[in-house]
PQR file with spaces between the fields and no chain letter, atoms N, CA, C, O and H, PARSE charges and radii, in Angstrom:
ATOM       1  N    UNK     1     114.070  109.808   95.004 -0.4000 1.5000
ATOM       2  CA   UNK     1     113.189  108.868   94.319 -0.0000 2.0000
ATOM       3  C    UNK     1     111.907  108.718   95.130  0.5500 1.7000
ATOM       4  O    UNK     1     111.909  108.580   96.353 -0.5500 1.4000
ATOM       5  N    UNK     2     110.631  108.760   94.243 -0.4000 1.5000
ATOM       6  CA   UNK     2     109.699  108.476   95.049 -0.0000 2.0000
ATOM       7  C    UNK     2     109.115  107.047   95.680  0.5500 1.7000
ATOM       8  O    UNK     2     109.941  106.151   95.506 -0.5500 1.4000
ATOM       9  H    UNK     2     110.630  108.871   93.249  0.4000 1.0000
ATOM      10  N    UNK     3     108.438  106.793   96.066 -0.4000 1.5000
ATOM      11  CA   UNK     3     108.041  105.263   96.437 -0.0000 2.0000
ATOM      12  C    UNK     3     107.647  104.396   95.199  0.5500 1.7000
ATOM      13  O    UNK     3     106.890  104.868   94.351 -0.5500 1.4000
ATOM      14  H    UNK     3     107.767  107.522   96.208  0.4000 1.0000
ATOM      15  N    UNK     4     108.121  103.206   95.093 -0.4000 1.5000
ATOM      16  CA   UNK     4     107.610  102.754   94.467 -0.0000 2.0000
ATOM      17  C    UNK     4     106.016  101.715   95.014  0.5500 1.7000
ATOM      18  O    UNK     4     105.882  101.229   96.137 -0.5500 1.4000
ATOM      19  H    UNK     4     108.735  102.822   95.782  0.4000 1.0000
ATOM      20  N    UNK     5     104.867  101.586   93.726 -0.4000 1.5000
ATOM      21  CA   UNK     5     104.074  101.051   94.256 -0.0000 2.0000
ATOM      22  C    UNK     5     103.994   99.701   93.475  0.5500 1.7000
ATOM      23  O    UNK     5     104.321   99.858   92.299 -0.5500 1.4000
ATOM      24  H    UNK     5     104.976  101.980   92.814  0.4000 1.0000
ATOM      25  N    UNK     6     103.683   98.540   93.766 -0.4000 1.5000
ATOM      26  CA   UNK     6     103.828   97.082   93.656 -0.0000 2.0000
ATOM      27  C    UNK     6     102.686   96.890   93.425  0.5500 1.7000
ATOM      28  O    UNK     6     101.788   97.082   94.245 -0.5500 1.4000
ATOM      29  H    UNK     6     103.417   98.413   94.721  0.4000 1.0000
ATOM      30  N    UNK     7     102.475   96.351   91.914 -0.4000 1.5000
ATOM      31  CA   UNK     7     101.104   95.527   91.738 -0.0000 2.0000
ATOM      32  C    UNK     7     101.241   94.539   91.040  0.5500 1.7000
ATOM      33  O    UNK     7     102.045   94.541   90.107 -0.5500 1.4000
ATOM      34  H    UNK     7     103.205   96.195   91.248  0.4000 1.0000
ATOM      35  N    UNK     8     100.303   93.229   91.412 -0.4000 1.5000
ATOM      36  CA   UNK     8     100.495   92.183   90.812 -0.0000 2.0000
ATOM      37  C    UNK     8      99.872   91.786   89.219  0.5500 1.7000
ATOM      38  O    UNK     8      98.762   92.175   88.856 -0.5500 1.4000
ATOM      39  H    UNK     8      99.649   93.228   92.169  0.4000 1.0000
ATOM      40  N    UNK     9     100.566   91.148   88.559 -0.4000 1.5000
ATOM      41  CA   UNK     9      99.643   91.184   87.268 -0.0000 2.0000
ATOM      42  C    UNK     9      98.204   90.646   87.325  0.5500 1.7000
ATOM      43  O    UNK     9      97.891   89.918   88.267 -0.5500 1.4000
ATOM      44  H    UNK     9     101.468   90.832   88.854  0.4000 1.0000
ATOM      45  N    UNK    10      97.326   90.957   86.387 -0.4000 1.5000
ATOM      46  CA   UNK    10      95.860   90.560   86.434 -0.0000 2.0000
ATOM      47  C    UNK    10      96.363   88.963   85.678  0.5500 1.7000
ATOM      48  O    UNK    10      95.631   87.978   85.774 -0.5500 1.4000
ATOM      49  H    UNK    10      97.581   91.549   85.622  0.4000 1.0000
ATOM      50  N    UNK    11      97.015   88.943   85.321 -0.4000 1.5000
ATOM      51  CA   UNK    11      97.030   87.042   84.284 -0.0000 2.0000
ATOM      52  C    UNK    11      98.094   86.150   85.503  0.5500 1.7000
ATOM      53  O    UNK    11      98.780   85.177   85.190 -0.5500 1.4000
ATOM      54  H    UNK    11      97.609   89.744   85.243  0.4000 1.0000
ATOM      55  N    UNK    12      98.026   86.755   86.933 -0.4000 1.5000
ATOM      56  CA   UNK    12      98.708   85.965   87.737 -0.0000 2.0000
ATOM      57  C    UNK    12      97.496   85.021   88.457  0.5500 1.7000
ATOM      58  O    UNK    12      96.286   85.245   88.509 -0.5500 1.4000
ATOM      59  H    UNK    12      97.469   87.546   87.188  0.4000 1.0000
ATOM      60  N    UNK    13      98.153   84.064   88.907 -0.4000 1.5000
ATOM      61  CA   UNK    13      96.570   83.331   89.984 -0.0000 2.0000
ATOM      62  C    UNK    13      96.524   83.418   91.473  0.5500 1.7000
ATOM      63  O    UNK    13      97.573   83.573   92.097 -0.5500 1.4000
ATOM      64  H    UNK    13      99.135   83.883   88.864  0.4000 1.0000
ATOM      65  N    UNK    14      95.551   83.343   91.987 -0.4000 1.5000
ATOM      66  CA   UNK    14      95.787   83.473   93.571 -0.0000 2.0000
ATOM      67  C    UNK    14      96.394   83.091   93.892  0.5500 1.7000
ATOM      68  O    UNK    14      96.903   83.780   94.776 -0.5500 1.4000
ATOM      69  H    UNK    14      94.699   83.217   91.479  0.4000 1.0000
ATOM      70  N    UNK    15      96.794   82.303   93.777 -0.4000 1.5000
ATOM      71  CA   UNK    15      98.256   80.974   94.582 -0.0000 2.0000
ATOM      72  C    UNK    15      99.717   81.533   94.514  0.5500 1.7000
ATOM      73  O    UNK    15     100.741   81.103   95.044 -0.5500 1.4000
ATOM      74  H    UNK    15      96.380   81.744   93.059  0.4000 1.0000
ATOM      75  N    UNK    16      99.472   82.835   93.545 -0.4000 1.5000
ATOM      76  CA   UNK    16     100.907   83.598   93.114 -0.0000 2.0000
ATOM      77  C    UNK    16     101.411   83.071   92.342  0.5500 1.7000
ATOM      78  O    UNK    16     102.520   83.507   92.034 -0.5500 1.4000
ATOM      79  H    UNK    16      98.640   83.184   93.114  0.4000 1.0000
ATOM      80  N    UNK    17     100.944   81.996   91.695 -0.4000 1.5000
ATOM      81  CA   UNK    17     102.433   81.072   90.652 -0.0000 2.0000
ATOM      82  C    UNK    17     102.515   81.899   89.456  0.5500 1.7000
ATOM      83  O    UNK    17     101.341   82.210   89.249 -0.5500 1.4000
ATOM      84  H    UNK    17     100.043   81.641   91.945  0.4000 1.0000
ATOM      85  N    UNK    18     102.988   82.250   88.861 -0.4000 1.5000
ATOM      86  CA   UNK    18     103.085   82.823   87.081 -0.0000 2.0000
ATOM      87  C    UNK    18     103.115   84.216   87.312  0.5500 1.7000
ATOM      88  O    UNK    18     102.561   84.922   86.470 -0.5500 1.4000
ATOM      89  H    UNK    18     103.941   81.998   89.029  0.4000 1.0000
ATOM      90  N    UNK    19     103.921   85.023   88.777 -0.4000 1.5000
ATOM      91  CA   UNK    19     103.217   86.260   88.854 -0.0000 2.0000
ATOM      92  C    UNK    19     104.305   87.098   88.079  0.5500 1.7000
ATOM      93  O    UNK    19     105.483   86.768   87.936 -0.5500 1.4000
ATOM      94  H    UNK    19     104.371   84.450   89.461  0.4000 1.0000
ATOM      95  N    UNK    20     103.625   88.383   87.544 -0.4000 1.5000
ATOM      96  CA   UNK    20     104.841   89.206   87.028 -0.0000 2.0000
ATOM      97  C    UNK    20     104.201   90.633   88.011  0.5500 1.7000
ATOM      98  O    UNK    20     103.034   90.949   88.243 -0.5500 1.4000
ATOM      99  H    UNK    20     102.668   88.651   87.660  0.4000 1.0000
ATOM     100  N    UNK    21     105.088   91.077   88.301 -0.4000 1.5000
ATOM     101  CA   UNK    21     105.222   92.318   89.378 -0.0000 2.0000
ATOM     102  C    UNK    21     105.873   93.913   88.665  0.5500 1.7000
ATOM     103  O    UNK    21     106.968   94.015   88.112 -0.5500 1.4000
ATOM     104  H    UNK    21     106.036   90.820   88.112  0.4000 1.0000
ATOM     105  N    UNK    22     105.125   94.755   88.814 -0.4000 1.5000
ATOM     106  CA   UNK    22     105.468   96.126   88.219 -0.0000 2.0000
ATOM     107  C    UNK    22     106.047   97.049   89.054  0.5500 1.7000
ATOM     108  O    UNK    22     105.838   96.824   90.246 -0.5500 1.4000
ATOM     109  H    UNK    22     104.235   94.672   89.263  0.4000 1.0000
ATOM     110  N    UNK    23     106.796   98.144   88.771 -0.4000 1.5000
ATOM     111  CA   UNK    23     106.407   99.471   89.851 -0.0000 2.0000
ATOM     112  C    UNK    23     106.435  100.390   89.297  0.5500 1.7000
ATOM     113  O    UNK    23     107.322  100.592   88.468 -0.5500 1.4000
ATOM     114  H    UNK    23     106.966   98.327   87.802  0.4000 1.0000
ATOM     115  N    UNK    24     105.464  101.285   89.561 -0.4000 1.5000
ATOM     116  CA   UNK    24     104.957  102.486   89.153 -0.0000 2.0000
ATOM     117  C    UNK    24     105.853  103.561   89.773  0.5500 1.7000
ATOM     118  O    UNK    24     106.013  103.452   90.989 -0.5500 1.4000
ATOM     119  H    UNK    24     104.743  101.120   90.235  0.4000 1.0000
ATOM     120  N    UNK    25     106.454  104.557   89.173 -0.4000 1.5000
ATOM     121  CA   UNK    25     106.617  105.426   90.278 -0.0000 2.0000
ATOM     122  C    UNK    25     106.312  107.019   89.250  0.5500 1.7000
ATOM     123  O    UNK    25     106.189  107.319   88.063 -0.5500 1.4000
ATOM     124  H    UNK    25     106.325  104.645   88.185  0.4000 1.0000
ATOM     125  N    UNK    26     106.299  107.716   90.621 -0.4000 1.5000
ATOM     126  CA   UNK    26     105.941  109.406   89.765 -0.0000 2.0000
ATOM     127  C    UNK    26     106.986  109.996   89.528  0.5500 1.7000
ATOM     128  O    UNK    26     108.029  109.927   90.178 -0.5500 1.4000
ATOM     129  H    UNK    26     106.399  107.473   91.585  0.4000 1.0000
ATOM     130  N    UNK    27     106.722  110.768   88.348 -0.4000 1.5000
ATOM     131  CA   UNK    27     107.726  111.952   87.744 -0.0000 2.0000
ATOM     132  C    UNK    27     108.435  112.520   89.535  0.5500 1.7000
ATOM     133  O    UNK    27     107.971  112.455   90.673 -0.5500 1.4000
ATOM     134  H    UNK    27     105.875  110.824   87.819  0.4000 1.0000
ATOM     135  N    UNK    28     109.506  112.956   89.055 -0.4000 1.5000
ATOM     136  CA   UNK    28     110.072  113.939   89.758 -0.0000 2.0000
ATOM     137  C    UNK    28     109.590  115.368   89.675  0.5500 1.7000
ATOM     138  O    UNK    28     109.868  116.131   90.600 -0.5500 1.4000
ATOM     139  H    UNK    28     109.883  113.009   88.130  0.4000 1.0000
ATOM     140  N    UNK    29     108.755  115.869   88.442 -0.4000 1.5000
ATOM     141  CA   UNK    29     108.837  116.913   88.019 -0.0000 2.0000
ATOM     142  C    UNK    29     107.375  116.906   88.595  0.5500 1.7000
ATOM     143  O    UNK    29     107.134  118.052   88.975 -0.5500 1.4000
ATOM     144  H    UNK    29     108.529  115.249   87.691  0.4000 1.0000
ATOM     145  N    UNK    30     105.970  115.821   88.878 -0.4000 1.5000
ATOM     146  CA   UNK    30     105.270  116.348   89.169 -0.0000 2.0000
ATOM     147  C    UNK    30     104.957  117.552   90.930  0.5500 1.7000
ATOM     148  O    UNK    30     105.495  117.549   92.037 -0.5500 1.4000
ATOM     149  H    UNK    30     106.165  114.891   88.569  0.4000 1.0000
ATOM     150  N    UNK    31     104.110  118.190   90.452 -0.4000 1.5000
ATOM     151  CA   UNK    31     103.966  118.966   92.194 -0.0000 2.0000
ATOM     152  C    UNK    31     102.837  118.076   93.076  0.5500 1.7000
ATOM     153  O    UNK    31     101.857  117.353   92.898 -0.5500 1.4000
ATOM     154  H    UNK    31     103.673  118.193   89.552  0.4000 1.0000
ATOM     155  N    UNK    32     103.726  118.680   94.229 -0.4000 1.5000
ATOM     156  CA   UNK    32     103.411  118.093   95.529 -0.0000 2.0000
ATOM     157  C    UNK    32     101.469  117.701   95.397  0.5500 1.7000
ATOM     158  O    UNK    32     100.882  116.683   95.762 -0.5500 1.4000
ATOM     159  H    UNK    32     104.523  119.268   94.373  0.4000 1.0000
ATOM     160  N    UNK    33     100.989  118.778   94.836 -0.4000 1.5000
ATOM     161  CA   UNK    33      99.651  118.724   94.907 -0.0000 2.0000
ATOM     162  C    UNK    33      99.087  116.920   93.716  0.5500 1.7000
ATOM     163  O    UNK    33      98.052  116.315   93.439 -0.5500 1.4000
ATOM     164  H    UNK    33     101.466  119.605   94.539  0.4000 1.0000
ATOM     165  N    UNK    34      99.984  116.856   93.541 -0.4000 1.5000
ATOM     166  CA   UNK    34      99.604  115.333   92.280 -0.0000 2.0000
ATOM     167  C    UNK    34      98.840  116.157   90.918  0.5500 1.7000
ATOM     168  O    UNK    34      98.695  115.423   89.941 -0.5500 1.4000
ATOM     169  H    UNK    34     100.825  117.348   93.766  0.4000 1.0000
ATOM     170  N    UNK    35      98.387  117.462   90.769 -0.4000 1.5000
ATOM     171  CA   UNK    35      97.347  117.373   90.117 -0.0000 2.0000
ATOM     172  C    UNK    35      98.078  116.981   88.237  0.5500 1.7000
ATOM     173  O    UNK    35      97.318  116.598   87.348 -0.5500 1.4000
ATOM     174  H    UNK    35      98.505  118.058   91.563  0.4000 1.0000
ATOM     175  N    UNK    36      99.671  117.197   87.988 -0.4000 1.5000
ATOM     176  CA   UNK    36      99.935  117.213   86.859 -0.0000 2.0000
ATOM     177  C    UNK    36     100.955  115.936   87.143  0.5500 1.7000
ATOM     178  O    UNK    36     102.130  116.291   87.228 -0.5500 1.4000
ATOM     179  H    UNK    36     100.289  117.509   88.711  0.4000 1.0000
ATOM     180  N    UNK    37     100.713  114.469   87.310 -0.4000 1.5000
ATOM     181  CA   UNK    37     101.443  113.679   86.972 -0.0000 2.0000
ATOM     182  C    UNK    37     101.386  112.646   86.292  0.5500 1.7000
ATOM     183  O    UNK    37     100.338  112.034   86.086 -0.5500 1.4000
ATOM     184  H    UNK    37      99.758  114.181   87.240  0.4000 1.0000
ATOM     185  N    UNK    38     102.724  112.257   85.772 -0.4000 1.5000
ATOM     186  CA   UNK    38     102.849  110.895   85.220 -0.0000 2.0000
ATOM     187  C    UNK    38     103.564  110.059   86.084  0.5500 1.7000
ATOM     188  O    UNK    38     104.442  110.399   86.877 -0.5500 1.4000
ATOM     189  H    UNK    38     103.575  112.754   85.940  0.4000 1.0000
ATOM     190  N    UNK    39     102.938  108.473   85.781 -0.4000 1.5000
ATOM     191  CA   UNK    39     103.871  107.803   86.610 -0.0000 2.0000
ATOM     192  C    UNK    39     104.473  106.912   85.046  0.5500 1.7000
ATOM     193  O    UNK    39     104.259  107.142   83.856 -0.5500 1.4000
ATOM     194  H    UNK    39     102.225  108.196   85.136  0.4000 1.0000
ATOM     195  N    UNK    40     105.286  105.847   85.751 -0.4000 1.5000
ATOM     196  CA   UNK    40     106.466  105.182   84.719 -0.0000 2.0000
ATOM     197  C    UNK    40     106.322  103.777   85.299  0.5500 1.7000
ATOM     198  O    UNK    40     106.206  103.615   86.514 -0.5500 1.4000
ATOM     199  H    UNK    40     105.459  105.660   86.718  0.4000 1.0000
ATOM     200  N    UNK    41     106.328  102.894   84.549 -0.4000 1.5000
ATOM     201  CA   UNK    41     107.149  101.362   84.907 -0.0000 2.0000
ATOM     202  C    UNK    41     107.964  101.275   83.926  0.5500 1.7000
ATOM     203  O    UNK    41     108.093  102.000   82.939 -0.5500 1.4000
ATOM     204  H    UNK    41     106.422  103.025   83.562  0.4000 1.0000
ATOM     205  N    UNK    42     108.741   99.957   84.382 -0.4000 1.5000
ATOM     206  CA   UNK    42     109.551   99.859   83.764 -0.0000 2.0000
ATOM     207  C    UNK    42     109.723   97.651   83.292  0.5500 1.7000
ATOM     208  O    UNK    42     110.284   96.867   84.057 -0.5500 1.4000
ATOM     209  H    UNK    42     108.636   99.368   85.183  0.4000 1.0000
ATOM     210  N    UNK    43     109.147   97.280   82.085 -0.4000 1.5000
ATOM     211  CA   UNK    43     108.791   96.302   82.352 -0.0000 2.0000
ATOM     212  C    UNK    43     110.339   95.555   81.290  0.5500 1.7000
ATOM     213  O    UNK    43     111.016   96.350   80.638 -0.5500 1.4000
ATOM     214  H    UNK    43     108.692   97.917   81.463  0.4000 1.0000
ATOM     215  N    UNK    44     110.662   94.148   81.276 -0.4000 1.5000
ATOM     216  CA   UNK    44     111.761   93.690   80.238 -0.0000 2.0000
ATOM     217  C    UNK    44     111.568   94.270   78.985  0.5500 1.7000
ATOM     218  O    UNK    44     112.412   94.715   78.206 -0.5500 1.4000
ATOM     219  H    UNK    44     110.113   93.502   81.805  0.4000 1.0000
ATOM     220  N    UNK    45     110.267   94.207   78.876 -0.4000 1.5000
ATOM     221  CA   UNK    45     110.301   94.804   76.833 -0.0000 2.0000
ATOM     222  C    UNK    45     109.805   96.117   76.914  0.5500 1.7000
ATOM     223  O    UNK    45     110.234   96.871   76.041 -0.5500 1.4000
ATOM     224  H    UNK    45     109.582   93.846   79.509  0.4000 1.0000
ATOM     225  N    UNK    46     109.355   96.389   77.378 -0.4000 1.5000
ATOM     226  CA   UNK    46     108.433   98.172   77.509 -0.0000 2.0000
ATOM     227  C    UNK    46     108.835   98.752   78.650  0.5500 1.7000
ATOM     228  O    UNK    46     109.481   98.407   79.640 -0.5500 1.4000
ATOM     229  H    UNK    46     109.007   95.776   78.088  0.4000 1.0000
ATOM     230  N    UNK    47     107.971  100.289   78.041 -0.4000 1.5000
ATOM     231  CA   UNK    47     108.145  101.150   79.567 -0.0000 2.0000
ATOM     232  C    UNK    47     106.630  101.821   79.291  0.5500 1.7000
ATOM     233  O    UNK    47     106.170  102.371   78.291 -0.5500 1.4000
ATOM     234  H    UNK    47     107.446  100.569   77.237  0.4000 1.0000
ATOM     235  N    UNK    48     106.024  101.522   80.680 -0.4000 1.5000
ATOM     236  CA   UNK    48     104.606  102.224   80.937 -0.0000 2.0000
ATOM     237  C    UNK    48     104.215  103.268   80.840  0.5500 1.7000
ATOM     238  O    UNK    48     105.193  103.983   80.625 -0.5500 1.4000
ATOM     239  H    UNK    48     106.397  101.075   81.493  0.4000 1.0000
ATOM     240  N    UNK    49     103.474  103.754   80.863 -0.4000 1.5000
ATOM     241  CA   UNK    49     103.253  105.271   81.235 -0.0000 2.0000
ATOM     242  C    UNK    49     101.899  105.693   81.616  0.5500 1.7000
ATOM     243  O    UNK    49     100.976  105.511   80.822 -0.5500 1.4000
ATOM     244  H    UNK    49     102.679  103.173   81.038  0.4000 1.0000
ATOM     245  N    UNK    50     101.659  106.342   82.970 -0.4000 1.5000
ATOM     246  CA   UNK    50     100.481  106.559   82.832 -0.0000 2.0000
ATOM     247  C    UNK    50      99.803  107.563   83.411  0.5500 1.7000
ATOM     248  O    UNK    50     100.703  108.346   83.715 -0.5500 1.4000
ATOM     249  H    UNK    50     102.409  106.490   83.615  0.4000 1.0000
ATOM     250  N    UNK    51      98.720  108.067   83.778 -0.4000 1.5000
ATOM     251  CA   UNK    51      98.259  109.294   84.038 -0.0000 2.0000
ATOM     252  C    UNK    51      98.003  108.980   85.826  0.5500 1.7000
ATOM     253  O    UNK    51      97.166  108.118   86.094 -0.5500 1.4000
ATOM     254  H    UNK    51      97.989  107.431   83.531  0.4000 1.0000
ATOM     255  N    UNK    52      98.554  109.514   86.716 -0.4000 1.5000
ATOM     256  CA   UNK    52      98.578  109.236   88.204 -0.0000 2.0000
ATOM     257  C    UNK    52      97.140  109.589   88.747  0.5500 1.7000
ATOM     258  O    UNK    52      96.854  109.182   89.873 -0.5500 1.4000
ATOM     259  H    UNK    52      99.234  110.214   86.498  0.4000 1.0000
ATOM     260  N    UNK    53      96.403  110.168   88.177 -0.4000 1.5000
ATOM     261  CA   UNK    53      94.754  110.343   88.235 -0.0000 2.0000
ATOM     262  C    UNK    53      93.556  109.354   87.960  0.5500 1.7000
ATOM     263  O    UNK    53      92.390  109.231   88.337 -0.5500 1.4000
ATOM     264  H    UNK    53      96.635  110.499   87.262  0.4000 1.0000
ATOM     265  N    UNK    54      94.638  108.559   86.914 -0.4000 1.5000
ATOM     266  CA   UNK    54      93.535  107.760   86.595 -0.0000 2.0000
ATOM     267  C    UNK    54      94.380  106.402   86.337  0.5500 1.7000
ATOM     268  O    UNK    54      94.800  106.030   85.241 -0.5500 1.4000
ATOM     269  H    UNK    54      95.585  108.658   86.607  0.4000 1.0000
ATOM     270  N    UNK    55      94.509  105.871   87.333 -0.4000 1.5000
ATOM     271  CA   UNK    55      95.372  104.999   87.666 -0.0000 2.0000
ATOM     272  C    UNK    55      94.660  103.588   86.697  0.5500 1.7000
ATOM     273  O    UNK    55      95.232  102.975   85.795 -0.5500 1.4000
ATOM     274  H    UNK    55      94.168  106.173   88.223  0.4000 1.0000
ATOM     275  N    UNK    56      93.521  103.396   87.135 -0.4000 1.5000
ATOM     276  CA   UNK    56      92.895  102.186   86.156 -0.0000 2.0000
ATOM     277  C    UNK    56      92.926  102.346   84.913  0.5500 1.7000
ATOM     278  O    UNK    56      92.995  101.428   84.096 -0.5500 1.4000
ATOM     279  H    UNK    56      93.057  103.893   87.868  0.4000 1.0000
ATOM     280  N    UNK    57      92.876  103.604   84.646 -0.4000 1.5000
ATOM     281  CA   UNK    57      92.709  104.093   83.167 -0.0000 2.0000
ATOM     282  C    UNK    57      94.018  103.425   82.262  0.5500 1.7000
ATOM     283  O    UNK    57      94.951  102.646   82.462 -0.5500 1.4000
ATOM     284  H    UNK    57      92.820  104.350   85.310  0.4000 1.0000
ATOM     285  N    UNK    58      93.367  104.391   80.942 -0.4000 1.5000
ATOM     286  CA   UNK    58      94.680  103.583   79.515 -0.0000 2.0000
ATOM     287  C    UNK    58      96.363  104.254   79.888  0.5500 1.7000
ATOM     288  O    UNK    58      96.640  105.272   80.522 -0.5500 1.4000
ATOM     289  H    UNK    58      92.610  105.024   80.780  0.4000 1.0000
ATOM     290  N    UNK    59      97.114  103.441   79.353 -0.4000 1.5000
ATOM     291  CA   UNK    59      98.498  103.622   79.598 -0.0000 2.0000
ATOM     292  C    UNK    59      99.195  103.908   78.422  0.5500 1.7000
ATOM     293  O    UNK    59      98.514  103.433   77.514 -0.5500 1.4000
ATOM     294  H    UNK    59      96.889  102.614   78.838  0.4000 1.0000
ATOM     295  N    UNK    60      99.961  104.312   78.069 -0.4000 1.5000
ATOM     296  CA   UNK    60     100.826  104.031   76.944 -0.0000 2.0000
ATOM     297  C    UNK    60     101.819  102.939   77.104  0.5500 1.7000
ATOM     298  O    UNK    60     102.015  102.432   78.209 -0.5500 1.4000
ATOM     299  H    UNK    60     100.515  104.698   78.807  0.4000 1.0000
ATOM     300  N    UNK    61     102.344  102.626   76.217 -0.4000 1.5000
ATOM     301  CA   UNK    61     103.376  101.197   75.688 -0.0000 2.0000
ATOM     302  C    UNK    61     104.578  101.725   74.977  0.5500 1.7000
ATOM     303  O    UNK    61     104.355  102.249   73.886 -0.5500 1.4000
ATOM     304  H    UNK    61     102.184  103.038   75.320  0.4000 1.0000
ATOM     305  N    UNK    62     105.531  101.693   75.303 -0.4000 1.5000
ATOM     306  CA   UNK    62     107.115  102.016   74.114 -0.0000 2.0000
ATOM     307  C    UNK    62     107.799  101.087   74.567  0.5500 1.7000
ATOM     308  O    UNK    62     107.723  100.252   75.468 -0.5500 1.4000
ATOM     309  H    UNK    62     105.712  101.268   76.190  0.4000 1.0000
ATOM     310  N    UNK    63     108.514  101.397   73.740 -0.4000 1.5000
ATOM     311  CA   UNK    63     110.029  100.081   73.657 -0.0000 2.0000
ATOM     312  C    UNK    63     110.880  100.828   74.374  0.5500 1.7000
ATOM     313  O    UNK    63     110.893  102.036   74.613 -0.5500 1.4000
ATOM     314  H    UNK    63     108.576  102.076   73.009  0.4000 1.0000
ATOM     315  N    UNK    64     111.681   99.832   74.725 -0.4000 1.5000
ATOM     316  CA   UNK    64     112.712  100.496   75.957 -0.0000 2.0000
ATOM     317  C    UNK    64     113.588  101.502   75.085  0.5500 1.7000
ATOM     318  O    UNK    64     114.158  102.334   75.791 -0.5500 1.4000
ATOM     319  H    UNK    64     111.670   98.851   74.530  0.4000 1.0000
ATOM     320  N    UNK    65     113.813  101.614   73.828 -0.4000 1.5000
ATOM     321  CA   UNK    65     114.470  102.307   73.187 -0.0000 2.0000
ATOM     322  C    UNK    65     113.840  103.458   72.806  0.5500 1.7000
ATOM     323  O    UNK    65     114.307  104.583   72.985 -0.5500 1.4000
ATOM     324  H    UNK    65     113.350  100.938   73.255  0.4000 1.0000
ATOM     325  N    UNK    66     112.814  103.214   72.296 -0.4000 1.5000
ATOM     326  CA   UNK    66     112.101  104.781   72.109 -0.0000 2.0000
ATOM     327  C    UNK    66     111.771  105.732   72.760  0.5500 1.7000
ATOM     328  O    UNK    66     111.562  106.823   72.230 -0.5500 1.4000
ATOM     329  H    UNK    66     112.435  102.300   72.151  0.4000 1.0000
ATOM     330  N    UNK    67     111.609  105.443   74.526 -0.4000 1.5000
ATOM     331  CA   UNK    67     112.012  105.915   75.853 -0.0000 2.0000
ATOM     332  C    UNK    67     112.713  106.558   75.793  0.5500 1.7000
ATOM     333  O    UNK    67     112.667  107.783   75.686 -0.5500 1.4000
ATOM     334  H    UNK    67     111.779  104.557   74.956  0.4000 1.0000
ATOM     335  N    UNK    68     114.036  105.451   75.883 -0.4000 1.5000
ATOM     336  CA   UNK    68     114.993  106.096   75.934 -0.0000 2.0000
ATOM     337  C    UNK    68     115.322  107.757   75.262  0.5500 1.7000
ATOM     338  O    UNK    68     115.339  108.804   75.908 -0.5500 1.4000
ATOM     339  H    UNK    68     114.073  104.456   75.970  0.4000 1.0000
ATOM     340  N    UNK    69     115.520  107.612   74.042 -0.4000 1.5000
ATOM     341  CA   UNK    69     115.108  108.563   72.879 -0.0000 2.0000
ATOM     342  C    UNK    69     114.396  109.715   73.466  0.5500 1.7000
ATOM     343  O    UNK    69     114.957  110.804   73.587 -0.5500 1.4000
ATOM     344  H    UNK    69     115.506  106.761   73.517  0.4000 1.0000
ATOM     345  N    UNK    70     112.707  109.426   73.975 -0.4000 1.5000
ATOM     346  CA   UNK    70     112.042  110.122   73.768 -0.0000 2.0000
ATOM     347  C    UNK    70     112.872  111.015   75.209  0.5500 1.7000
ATOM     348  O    UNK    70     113.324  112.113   74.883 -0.5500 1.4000
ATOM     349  H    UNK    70     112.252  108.541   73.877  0.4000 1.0000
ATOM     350  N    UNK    71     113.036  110.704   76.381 -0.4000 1.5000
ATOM     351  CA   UNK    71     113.364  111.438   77.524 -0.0000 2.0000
ATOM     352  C    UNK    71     115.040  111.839   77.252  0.5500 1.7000
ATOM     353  O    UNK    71     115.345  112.490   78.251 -0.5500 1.4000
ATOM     354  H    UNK    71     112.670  109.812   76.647  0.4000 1.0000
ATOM     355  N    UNK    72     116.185  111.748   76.403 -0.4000 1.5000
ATOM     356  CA   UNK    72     117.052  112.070   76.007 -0.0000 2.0000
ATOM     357  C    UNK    72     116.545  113.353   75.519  0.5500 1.7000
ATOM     358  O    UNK    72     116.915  114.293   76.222 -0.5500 1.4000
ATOM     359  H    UNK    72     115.938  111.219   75.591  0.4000 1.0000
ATOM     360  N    UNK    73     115.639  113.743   74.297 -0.4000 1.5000
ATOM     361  CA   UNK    73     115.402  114.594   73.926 -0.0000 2.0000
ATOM     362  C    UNK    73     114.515  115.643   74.642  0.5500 1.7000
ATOM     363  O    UNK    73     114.432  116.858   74.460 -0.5500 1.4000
ATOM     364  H    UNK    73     115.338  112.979   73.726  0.4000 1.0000
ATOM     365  N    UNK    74     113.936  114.901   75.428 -0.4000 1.5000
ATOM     366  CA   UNK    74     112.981  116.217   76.596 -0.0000 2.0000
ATOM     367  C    UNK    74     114.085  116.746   77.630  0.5500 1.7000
ATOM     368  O    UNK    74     113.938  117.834   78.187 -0.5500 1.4000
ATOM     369  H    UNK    74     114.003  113.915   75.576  0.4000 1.0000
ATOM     370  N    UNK    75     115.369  115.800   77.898 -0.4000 1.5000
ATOM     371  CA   UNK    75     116.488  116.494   78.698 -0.0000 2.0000
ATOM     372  C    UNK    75     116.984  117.757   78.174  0.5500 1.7000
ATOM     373  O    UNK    75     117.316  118.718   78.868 -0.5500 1.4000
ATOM     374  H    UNK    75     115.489  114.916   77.445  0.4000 1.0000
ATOM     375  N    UNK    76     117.023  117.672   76.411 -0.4000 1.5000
ATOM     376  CA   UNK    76     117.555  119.190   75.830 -0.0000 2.0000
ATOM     377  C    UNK    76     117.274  119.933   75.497  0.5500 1.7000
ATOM     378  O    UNK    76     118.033  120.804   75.070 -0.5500 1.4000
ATOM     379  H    UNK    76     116.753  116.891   75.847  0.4000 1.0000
ATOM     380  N    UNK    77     115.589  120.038   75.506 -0.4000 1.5000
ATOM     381  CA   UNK    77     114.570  120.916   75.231 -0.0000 2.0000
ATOM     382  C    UNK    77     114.941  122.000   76.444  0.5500 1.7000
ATOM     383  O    UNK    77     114.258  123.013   76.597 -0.5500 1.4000
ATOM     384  H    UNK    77     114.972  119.331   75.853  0.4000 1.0000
């Protein structure tokens, strides 16, 4: 497993009260060089997804079920 990285939500306040906490981590499948990865969170209602290049950048959103689904079926490809 790779590291996970810890970021705090942007709708948390300095003081920390209301915080919700993520972790990102990278594919297994990407190479050492980073240049082809995705990373993943994993939040109560969704699962993240996002391009490890462009970390600020847009993410995708699924339901923990359609995840599920979707990486079940990339296992039997």
């Amino acid at each position: 497993m790779t590291e996970l990285a810890w970021f705090k939500s942007s709708y948390s306040s300095n003081e920390g009260a209301d915080c919700v906490e993520i972790a990102w981590h990278k594919s297994s499948y990407s190479g050492d060089e980073g240049t082809e990865c995705v990373e993943v969170a994993s939040a109560p209602d969704a699962v993240l997804v996002r391009d490890s290049k462009d970390r600020s950048g847009p993410h995708l959103t699924f339901a923990p079920g359609a995840w599920q689904a979707f990486v079940e079926f990339a296992r039997s490809v």
